[in-house]
Backbone bond lengths (Angstrom), bond angles and torsions (degrees), N, CA, C in turn:
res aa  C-N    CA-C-N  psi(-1)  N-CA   C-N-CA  omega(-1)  CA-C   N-CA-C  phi
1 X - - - 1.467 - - 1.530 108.26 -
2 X 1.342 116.72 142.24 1.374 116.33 167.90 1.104 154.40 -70.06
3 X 1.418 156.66 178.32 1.544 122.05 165.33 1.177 107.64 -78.62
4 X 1.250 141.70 -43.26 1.485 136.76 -167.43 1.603 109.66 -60.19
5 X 1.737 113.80 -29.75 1.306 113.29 161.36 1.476 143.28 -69.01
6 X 1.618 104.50 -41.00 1.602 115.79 139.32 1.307 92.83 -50.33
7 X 0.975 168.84 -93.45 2.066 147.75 -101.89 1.723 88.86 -82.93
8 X 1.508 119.23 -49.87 1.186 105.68 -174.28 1.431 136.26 -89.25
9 X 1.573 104.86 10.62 1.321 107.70 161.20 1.634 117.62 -98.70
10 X 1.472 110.77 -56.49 1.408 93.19 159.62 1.632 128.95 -84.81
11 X 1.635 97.70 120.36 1.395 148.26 176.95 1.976 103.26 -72.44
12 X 1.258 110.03 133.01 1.854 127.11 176.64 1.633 102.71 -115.06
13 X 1.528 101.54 128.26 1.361 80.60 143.65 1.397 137.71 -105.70
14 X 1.369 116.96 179.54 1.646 115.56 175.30 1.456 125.23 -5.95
15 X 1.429 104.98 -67.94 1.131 117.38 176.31 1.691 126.45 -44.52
16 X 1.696 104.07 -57.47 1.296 105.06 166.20 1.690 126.43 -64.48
17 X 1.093 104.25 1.59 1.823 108.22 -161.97 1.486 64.65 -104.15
18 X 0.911 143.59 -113.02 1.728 150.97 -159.74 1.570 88.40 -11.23
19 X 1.091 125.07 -72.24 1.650 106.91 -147.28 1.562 102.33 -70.19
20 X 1.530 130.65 -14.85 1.148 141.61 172.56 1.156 108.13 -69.95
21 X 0.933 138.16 -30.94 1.354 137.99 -166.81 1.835 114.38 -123.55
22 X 0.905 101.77 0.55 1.712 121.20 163.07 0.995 128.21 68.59
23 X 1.676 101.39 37.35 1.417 109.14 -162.96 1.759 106.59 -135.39
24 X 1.251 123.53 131.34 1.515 153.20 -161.26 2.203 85.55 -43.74
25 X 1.537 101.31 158.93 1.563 103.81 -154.62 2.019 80.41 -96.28
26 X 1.266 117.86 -23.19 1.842 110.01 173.03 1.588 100.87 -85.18
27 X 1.308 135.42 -8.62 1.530 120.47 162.63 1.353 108.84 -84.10
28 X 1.193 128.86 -39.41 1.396 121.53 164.80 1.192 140.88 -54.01
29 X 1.523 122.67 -42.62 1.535 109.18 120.12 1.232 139.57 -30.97
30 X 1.299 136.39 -42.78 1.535 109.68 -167.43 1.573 92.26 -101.11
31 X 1.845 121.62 3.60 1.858 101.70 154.39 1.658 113.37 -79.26
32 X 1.110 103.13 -6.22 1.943 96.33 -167.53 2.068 87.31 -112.25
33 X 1.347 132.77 1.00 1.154 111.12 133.21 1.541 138.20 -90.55
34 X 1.602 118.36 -5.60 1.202 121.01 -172.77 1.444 103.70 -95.17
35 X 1.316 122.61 -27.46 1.615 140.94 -130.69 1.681 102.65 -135.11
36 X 1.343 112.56 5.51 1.670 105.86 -166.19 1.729 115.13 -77.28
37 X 1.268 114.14 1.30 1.367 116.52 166.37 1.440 106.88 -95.31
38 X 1.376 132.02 -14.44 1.092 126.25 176.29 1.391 142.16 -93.03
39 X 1.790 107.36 -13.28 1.521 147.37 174.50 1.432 100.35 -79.66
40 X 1.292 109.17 139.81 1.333 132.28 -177.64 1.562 97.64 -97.36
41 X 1.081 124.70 118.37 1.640 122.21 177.07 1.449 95.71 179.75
42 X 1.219 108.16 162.81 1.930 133.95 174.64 1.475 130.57 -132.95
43 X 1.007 100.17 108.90 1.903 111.39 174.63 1.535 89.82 127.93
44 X 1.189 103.19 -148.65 1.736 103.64 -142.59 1.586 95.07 -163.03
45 X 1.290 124.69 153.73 1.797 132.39 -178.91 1.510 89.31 47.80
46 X 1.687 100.62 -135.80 1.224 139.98 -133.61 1.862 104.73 -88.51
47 X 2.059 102.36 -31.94 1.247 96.51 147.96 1.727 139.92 -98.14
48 X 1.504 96.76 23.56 1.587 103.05 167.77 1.559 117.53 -34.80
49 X 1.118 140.73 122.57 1.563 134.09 167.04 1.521 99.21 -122.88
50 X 1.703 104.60 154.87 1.512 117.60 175.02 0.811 129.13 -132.86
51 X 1.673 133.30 153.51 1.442 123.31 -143.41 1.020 94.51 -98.97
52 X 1.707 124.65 -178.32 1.405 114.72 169.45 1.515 132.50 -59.56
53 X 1.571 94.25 -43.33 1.477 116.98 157.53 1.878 125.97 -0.57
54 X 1.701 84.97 -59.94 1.328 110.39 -179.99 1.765 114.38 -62.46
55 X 1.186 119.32 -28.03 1.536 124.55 179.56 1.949 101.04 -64.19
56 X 1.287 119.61 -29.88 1.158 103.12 -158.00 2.178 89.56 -91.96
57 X 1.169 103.30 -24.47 1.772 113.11 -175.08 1.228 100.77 -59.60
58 X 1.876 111.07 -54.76 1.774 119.40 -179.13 1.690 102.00 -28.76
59 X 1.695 116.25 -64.45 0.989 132.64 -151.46 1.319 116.55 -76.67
60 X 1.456 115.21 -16.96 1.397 122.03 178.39 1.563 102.85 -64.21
61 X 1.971 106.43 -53.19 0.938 129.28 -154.33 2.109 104.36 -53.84
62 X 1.420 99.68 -36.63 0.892 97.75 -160.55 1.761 101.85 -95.64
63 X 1.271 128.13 4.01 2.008 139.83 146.38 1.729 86.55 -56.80
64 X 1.337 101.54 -85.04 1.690 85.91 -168.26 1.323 141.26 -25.62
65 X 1.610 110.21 -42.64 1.177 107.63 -160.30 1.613 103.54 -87.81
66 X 1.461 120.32 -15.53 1.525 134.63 -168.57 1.658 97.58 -88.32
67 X 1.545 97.35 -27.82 1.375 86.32 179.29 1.455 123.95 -83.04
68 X 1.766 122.85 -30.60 1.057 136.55 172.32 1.575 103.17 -47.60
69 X 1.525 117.35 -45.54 1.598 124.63 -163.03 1.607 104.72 -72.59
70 X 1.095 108.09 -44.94 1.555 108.44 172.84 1.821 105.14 -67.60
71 X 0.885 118.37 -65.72 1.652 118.53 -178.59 1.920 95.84 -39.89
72 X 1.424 98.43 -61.16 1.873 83.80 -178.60 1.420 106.59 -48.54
73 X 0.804 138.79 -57.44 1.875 137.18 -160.27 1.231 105.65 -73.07
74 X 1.146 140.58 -13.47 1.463 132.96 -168.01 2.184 88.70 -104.15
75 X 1.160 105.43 -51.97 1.405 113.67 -171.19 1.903 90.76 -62.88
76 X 0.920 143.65 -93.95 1.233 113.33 172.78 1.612 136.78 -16.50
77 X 1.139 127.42 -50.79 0.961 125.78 163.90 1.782 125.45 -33.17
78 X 1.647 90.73 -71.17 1.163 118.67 171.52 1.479 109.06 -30.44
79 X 1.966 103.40 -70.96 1.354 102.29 -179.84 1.734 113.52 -51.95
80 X 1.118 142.39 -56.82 1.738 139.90 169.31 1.674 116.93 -27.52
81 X 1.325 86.98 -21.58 1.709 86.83 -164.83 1.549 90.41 -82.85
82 X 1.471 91.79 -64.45 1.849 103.05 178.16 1.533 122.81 -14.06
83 X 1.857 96.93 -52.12 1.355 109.42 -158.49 1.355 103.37 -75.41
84 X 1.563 122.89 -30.12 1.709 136.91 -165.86 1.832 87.31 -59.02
85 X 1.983 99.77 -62.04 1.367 98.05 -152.32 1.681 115.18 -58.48
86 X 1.615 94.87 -29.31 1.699 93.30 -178.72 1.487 109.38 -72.41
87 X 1.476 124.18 -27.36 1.262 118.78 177.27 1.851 116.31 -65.93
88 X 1.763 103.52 -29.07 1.702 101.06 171.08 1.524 95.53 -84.20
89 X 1.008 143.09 -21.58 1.387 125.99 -164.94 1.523 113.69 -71.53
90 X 1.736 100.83 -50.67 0.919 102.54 154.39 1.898 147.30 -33.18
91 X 1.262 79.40 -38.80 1.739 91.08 -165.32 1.387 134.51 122.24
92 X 1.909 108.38 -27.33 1.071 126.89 -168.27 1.631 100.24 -70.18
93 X 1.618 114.31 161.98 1.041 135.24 177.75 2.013 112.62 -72.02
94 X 1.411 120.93 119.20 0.755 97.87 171.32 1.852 131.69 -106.22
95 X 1.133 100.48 150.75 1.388 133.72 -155.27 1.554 120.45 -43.97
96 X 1.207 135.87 90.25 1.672 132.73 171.05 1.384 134.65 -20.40
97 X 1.416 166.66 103.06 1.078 124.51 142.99 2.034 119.07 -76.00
98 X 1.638 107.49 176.99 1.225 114.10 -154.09 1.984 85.88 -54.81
99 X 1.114 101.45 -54.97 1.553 100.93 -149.94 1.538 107.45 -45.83
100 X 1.552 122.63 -34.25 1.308 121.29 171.58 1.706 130.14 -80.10
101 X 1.436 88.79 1.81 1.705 102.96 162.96 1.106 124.02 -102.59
102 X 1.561 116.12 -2.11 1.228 139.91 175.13 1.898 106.95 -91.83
103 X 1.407 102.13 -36.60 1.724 92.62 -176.69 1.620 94.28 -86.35
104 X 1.070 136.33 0.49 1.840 133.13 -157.22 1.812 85.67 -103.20
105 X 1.558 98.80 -39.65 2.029 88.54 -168.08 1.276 101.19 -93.58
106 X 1.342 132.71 -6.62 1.479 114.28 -147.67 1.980 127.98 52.51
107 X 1.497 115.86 29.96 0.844 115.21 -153.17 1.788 92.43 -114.25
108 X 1.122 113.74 158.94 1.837 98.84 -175.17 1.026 107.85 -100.95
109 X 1.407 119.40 144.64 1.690 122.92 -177.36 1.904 108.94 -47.36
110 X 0.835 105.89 -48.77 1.319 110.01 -170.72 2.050 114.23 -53.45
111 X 1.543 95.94 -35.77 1.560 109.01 167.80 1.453 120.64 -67.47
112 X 1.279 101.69 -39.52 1.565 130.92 172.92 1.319 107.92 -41.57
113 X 1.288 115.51 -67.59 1.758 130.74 -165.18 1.620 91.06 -80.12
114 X 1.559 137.70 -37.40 1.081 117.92 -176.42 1.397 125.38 -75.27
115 X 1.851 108.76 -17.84 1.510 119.33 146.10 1.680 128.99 -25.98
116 X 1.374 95.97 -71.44 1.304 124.46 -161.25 1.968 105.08 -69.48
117 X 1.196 104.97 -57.35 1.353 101.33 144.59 1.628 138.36 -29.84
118 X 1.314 101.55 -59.01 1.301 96.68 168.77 1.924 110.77 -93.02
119 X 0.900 98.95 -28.65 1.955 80.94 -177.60 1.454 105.13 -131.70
120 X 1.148 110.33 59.51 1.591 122.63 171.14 1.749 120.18 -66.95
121 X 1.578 97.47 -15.86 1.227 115.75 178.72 1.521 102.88 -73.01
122 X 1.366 119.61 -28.71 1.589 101.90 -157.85 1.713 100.74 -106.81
123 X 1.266 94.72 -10.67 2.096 102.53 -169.98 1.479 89.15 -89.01
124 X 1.414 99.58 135.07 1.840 115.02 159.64 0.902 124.76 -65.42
125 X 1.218 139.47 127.31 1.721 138.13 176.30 1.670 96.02 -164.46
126 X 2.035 83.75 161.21 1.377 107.79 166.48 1.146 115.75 -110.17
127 X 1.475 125.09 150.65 1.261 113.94 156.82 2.320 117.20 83.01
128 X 0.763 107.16 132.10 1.249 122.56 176.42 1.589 137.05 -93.90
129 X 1.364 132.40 131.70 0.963 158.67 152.04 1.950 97.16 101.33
130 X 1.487 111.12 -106.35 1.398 108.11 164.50 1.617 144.02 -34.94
131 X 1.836 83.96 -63.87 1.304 133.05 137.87 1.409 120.11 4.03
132 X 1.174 112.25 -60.84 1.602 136.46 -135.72 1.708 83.68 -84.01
133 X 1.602 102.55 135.19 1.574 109.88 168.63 1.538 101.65 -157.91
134 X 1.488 99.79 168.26 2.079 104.38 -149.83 1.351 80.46 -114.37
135 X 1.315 92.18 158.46 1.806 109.48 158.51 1.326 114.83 -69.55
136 X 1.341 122.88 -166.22 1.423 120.05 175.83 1.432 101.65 -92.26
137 X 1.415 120.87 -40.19 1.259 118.99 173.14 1.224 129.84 -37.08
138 X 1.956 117.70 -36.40 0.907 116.30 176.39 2.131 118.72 -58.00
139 X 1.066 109.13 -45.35 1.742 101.13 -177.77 1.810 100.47 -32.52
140 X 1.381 116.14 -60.97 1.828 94.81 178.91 1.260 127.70 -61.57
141 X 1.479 117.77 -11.53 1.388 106.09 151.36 1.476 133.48 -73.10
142 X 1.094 106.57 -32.60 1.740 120.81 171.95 1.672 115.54 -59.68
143 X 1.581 116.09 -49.81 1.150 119.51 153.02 1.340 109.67 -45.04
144 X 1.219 148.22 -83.43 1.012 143.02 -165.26 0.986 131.57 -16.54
145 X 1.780 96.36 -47.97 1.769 94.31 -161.48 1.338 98.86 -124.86
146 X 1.595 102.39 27.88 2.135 109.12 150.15 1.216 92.99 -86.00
147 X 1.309 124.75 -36.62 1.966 129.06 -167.46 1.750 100.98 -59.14
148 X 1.317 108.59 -37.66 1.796 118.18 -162.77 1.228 97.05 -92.40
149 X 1.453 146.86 -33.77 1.461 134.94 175.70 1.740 109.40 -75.89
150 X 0.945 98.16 170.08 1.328 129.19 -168.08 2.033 116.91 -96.10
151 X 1.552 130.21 53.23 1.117 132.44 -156.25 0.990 126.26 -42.34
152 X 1.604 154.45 130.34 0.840 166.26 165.61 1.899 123.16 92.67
153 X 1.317 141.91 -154.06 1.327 144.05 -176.38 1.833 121.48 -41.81
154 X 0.920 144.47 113.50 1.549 128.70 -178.97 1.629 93.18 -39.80
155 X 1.191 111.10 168.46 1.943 102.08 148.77 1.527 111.14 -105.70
156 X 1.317 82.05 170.37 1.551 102.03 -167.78 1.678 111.91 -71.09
157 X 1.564 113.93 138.86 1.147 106.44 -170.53 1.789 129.85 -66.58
158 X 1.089 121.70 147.10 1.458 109.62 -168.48 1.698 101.96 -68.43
159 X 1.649 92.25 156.09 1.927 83.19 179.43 1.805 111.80 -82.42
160 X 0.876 83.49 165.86 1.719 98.08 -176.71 1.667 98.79 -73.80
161 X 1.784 97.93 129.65 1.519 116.85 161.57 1.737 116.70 -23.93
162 X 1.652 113.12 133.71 1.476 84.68 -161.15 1.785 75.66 -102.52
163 X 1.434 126.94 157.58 1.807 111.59 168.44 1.705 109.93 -81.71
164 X 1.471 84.60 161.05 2.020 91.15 -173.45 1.344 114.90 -53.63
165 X 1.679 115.05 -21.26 1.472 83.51 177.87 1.337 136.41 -98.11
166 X 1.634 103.91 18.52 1.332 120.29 -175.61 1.720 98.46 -98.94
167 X 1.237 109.05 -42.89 1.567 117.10 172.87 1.790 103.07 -42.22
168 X 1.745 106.63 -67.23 1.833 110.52 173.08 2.179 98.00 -40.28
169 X 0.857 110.76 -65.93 1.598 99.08 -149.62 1.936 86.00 -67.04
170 X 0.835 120.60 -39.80 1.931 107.17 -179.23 1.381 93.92 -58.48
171 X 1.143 155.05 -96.56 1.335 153.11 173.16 1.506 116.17 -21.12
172 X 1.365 134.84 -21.44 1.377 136.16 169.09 1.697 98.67 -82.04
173 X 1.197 111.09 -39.36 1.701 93.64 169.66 1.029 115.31 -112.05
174 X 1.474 153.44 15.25 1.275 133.52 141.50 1.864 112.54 -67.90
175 X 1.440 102.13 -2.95 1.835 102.27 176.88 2.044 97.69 -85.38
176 X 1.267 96.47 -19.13 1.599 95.99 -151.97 2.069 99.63 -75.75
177 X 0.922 128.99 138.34 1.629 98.75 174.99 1.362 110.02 -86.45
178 X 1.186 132.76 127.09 1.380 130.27 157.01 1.416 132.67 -7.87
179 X 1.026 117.91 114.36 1.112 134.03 174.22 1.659 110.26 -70.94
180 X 1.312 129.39 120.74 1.547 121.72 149.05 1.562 141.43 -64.04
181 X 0.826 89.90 86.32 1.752 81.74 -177.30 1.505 109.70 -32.97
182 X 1.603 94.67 152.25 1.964 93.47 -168.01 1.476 87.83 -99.46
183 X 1.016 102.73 169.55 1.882 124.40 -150.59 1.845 80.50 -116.81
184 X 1.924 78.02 112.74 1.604 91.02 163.43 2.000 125.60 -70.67
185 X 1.306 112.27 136.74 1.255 119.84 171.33 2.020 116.16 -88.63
186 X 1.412 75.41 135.26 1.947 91.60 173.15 1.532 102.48 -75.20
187 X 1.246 113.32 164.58 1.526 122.61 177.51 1.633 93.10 -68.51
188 X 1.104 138.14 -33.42 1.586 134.51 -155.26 1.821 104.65 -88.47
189 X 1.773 91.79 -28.09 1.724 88.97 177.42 2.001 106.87 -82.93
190 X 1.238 109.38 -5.04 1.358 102.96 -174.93 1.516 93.09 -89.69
191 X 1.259 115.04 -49.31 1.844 110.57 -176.44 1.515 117.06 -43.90
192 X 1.611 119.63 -46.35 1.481 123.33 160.49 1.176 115.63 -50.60
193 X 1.461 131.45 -50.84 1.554 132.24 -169.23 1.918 114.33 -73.18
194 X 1.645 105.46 -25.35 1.137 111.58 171.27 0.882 128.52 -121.59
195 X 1.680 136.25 17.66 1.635 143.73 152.84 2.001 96.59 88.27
196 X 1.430 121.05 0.99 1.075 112.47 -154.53 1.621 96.26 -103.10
197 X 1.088 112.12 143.63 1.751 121.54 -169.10 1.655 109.56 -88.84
198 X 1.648 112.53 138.13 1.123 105.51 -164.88 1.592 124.01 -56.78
199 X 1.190 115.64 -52.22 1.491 109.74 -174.11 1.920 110.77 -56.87
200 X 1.060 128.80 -10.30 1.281 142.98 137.63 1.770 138.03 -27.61
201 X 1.592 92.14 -57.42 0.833 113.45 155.90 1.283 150.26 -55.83
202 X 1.883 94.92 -40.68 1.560 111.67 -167.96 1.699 85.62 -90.81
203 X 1.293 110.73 -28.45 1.635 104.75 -167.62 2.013 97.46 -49.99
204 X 1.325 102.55 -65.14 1.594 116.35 156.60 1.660 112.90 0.60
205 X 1.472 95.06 -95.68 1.283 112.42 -175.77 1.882 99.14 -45.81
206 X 1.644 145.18 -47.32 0.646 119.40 -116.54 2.402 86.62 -98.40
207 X 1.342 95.71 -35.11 1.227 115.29 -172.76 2.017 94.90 -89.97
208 X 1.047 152.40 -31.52 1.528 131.95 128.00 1.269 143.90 -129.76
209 X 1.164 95.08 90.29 1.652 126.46 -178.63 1.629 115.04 -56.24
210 X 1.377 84.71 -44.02 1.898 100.23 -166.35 1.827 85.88 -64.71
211 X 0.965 129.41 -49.95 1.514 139.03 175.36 1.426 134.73 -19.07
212 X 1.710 88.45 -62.05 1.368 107.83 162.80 1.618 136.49 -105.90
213 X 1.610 124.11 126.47 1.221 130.76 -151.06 1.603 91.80 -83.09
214 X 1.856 101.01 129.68 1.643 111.10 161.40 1.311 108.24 -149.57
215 X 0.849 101.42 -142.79 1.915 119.62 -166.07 1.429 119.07 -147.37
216 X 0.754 136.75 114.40 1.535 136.95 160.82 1.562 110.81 113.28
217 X 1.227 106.44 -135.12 1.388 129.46 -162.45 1.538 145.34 -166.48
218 X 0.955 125.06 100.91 1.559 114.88 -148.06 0.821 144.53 80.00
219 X 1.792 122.20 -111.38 1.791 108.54 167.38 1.305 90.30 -76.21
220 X 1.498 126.37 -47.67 1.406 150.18 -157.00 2.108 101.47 -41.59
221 X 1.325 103.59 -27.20 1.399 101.38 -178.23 1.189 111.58 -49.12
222 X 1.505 119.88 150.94 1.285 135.42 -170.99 1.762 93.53 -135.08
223 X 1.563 98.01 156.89 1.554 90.95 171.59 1.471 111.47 -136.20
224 X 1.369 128.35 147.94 1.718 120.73 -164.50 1.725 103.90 -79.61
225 X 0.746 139.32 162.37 1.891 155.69 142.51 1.057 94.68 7.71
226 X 1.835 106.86 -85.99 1.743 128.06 -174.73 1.142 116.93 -34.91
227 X 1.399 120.19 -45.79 1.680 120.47 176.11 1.329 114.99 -58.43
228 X 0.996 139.38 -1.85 1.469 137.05 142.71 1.682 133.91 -53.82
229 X 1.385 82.60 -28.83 2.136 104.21 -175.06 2.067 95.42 -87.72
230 X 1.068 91.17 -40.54 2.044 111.58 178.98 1.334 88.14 -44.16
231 X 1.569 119.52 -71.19 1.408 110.90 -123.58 1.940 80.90 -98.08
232 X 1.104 140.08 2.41 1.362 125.01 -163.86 1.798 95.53 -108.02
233 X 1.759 101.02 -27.81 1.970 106.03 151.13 1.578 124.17 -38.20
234 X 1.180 103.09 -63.41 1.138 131.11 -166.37 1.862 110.59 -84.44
235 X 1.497 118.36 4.84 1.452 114.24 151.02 1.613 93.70 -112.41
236 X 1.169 135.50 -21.11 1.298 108.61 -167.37 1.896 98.76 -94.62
237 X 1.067 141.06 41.84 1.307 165.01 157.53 1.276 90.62 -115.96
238 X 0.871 142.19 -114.28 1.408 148.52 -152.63 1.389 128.44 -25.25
239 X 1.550 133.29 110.99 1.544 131.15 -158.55 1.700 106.00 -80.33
240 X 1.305 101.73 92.92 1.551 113.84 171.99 1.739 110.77 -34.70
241 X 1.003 120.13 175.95 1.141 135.24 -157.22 1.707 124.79 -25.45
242 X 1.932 126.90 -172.04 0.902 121.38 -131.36 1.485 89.99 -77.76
243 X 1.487 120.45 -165.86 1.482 127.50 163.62 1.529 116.41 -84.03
244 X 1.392 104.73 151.31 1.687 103.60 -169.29 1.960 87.40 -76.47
245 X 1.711 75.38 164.81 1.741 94.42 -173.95 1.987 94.62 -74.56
246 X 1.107 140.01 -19.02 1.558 126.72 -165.30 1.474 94.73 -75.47
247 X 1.659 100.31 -22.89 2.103 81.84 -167.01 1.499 108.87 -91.40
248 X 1.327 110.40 -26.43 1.357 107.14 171.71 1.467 110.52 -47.64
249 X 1.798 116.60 -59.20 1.263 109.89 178.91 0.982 120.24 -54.83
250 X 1.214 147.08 -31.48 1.319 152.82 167.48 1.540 108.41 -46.77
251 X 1.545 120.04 -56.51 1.549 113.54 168.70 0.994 120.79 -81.88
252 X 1.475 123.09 6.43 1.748 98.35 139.05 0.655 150.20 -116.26
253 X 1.576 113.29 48.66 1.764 141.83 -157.86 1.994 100.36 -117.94
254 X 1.208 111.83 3.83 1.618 118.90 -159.87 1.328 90.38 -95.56
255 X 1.223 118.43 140.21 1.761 144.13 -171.06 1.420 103.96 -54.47
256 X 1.097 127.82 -57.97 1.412 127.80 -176.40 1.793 96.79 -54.07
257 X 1.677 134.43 -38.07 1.248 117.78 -159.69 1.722 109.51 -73.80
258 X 2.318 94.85 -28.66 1.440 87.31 -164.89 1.947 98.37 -80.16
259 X 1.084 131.49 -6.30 1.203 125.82 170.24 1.618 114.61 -58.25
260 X 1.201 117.03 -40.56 1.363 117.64 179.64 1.151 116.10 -91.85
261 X 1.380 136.91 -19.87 1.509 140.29 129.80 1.514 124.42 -29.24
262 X 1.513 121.45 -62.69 1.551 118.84 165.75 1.696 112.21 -53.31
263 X 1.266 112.49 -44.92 1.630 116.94 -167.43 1.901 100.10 -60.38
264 X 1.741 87.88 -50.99 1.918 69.01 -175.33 1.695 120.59 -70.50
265 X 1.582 113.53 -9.58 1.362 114.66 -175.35 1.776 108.47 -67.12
266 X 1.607 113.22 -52.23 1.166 112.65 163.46 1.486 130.43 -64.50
267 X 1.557 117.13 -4.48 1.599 110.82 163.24 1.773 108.70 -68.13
268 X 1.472 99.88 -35.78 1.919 98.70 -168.80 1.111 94.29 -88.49
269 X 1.387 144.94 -25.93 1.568 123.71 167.18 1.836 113.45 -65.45
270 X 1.247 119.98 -24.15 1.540 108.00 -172.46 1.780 94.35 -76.65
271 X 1.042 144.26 -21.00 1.121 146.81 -164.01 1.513 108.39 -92.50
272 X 1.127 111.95 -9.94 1.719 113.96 166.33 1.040 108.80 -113.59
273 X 1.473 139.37 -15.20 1.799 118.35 159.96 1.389 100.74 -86.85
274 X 1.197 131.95 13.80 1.680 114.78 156.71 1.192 114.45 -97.11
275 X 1.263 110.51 -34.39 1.559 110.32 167.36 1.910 117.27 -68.03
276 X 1.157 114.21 -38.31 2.001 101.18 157.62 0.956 141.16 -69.75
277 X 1.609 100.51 -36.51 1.863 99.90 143.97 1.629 134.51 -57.13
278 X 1.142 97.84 -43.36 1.670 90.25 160.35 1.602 124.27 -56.28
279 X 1.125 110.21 -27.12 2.010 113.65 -168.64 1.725 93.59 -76.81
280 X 1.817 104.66 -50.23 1.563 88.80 -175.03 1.637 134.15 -78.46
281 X 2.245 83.90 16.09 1.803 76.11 178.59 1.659 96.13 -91.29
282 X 1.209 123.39 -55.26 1.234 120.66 157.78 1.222 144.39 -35.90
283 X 1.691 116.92 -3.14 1.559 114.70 150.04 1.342 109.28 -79.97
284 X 1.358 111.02 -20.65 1.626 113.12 -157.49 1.797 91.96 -86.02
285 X 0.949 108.03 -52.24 1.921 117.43 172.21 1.525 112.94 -39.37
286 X 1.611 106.06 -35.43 1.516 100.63 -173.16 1.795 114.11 -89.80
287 X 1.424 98.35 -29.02 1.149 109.59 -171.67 1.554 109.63 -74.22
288 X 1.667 123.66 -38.35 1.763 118.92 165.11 1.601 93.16 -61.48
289 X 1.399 168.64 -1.17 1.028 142.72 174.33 1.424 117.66 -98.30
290 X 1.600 104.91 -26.45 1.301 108.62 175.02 1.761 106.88 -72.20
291 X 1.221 120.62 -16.10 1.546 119.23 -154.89 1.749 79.10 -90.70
292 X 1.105 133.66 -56.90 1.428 138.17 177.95 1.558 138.32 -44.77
293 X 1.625 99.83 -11.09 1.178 116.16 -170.00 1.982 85.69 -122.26
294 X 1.164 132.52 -43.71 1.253 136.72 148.19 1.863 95.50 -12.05
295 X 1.519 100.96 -101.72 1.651 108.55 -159.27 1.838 116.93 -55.66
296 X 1.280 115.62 -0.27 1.098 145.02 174.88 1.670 100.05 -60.29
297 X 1.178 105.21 -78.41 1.282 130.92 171.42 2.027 126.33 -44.10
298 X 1.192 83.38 -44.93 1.531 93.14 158.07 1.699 130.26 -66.18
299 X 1.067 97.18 -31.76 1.992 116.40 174.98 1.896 81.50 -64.57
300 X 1.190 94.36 140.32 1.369 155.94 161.44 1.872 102.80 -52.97
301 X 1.094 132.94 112.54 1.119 157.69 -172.16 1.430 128.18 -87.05
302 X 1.415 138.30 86.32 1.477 130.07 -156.44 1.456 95.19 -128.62
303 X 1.461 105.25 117.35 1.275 142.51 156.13 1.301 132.49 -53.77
304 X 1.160 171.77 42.90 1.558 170.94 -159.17 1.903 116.54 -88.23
305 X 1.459 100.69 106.47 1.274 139.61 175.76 1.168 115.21 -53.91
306 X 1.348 153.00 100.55 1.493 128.67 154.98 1.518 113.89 -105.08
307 X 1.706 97.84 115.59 2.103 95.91 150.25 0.539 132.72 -27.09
């Protein structure tokens, strides 16, 4: 068998023709869409296959197109150069961009473009947007009108006239010395300062509030200095702990208590002679039934047989 016959039996696909030929698997597509009359391959879509053939075409494809890109960039070039030399040959002045009017003034690009913006009317140039390039003449205009602005920050505006009688009250209290505000107390810093236990406290606060001077609301309450002198008033009024056990007994030795003492003793006694009267009606109930089932028993017993 031959080689050209091996080439046309084994078939590549895409993929392998691209990596054979050293070129990215989305450039290989757009050579087998630009180039598909020129690729050696058989079938069609998805079963397209390609011969080997095709590895050396991939590669042509891709001299051409590197070569077109270099030929464009040099032929531009070329043409720029052309245009410089005919413009010195000529005589004519040749042409600025910003950045080299920027190293000639010392001026910063960014000032530069805000020039041109504003006085584009008075700077020479050709040409627009990118495009756009100055004469030489223009650098003494650019100088110029760094010379006519004003360099660096605006200043800050002066403050407004203050009137005398605000001047009198600033001067009536810078004579006065400051006062400190007094440092509000938590309910927890008064319990330390006065030995007194919190729920104590709040009992305090809750029965006279109006009493004691604070601030706020809720947790948010604050309490003044003085409320310390309030709340140490208001335990030494107050009869510390429970009552001794002799006086209790003592109040419940008073006539009205033993009246309601006898009354409830005779409620739980009426409730047990109803309950023994009930048992002896029900011995008596059980005992006529037993006597009935007794004479029952005594009767005479008749039997009847059927064949």
């Amino acid at each position: 068998m031959s080689a050209a016959a091996a080439g046309r039996k084994k078939l590549l696909t895409l993929g392998e023709v691209a990596g054979r030929a050293g070129v990215s698997m989305a450039t290989a597509l757009r050579y087998k869409k630009l180039y598909q009359d020129r690729i050696s391959s058989e079938g069609e879509g998805r079963r397209q296959r390609y011969r080997v053939a095709a590895v050396r075409e991939f590669k042509a494809f891709k001299n051409e197109r590197s070569t077109k890109r270099r030929g464009a960039g040099r032929k531009k070039t070329a043409t720029q150069a052309a245009g410089t030399q005919a413009r010195g040959a000529a005589g004519g002045p040749a042409l600025l961009t910003l950045s080299s009017i920027g190293q000639q003034t010392g001026i910063s690009y960014p000032t530069l473009q805000r020039y041109v913006r504003l006085f584009g009317d008075r700077i020479p140039h050709e040409g627009e947007g990118r495009k756009r390039r100055y004469h030489p003449n223009s650098v003494a205009v650019f100088r110029e009108l760094r010379a006519e602005s004003k360099p660096g920050r605006k200043p800050k505006a002066a403050p407004a006239a203050k009137s005398p009688a605000r001047k009198k009250r600033k001067a009536r209290a810078a004579a006065k010395p400051a006062a400190a505000a007094p440092k509000l107390l938590t309910l927890t810093a008064i319990g330390q300062q006065t030995g007194i236990s919190g729920p104590t406290l709040q009992r305090y606060l809750k029965l006279f509030g109006d009493r004691i001077p604070h601030e706020g609301e809720g947790r948010k309450r604050r309490y003044h200095p003085e409320a310390v002198a309030v709340f140490r008033e208001l335990r030494s009024q107050s009869r510390r702990g429970r009552k001794p056990k002799a006086k209790v007994a003592a109040a419940a030795k008073t006539p009205v208590r033993r009246k309601r003492k006898a009354r409830a003793a005779k409620v739980r006694r009426q409730p047990a002679a109803a309950a023994a009267g009930s048992v002896e009606a029900r011995l008596a109930a059980l005992e006529a039934q037993v006597s009935l089932v007794l004479q029952k028993l005594d009767q005479p017993i008749t039997v009847t047989l059927n064949r």
